[in-house]
C-alpha positions in Angstrom: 0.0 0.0 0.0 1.4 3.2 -0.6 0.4 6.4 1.6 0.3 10.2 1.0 2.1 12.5 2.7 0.1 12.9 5.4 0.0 9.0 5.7 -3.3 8.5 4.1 -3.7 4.9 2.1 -4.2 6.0 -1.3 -6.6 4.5 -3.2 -5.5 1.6 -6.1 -6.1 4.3 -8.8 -4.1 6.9 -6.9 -1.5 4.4 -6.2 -1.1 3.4 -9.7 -0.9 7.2 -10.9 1.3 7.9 -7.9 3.9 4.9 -9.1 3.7 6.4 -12.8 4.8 9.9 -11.2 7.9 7.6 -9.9 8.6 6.4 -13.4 7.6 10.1 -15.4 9.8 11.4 -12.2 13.3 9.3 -12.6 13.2 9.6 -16.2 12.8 13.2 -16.4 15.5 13.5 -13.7 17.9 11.1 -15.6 17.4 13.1 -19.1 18.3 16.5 -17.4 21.4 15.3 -15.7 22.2 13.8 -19.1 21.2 16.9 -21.3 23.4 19.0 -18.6 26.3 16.7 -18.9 25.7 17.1 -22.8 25.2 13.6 -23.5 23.1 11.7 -25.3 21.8 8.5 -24.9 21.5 6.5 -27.9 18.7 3.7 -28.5 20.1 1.2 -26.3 20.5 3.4 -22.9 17.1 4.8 -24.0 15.1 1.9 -23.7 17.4 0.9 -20.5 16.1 3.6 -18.8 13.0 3.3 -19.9 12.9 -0.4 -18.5 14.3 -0.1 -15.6 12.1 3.3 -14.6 9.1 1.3 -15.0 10.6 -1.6 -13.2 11.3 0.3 -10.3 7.7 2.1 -10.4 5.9 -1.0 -10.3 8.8 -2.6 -7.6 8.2 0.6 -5.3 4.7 0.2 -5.5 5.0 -3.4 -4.0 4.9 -3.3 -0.3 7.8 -5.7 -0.6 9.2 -7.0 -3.6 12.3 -9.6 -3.8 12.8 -9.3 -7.8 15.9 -7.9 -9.7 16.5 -6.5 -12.7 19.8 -7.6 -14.8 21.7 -5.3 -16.6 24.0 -6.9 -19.6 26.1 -5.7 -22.1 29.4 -5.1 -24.0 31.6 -3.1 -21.7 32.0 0.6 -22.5 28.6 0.8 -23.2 27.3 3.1 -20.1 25.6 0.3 -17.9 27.2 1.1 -14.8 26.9 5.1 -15.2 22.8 5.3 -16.3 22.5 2.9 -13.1 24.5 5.0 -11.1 21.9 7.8 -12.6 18.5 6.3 -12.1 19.6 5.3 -8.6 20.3 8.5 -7.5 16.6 9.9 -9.1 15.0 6.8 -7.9 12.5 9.2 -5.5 13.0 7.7 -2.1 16.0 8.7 1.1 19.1 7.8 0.7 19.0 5.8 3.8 16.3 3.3 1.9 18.8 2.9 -1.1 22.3 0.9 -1.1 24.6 0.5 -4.2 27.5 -2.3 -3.3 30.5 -3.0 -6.0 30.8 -6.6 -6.7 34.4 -6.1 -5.0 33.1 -5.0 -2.0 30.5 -8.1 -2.0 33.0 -10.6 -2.1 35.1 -8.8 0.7 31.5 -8.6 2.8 31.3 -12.6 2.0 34.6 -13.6 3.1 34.5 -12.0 6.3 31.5 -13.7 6.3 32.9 -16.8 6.0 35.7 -17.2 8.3 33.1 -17.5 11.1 30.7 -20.0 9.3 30.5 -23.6 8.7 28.5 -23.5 5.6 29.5 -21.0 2.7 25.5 -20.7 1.4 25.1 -19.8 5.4 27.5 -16.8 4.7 26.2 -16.0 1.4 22.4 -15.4 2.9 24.0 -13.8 5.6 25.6 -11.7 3.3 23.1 -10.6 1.1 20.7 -10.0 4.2 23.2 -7.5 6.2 23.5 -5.7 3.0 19.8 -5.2 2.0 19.0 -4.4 5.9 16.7 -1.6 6.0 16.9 -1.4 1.9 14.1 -0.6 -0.6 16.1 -0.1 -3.6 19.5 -2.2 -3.8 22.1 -2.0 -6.5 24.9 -4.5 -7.2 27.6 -3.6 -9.3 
């Protein structure tokens, strides 16, 4: 359920137009960072955002959502910095939102398991200490 402001439920039609403002919101956001930064996103990083806004409106509407999203590609390509770009639009606190590097994951793991017996123990352990208190998480 999502809630206005003044933590009213919102209705399922205002819910659904509220998650739309999410997506209309981190695109918009996204295309004038990029049109300040004098870049332009061709076809490919287009649709990416496009994908992955709509993704996220429908994953913040969930009350709680479990899903990902993968993100493939040659490198050089721009994966890592349109992420980096709808994350920081995506419209809720910072404190809700967590981006980890794939380095720092595996550092995060093996701490993890030098005190465990089982390494699928230290892998959900992990994953759970890093998505604590998370909405929106990002691996990179």
């Amino acid at each position: 359920m999502m809630a206005d402001a003044s933590g009213e439920t919102l209705s399922e039609g205002d819910q659904r137009s509220a998650a739309g403002a999410i997506d209309s919101t981190i695109v918009s956001s996204v295309t004038a960072s990029v049109d300040a930064q004098g870049i332009v996103l061709d076809a490919g990083q287009q649709s990416l955002l496009e994908d992955v806004s709509g993704y996220l409106e429908r994953g913040l509407r969930a009350e709680s959502s479990s899903a990902g999203y993968f993100v493939h590609g040659p490198a050089g390509r721009g994966k890592t910095w349109l992420m980096n770009e709808i994350f920081v639009a995506a419209p809720l606190p910072d404190s809700a939102k967590r981006r980890v590097h794939f380095h720092t994951f595996f550092q995060e793991l093996q701490r993890s398991l030098a005190g465990r017996l089982s390494a699928r123990d230290a892998i959900e352990q992990t994953v759970a200490e890093l998505q604590d208190g998370t909405r929106l998480f990002f691996f990179d």
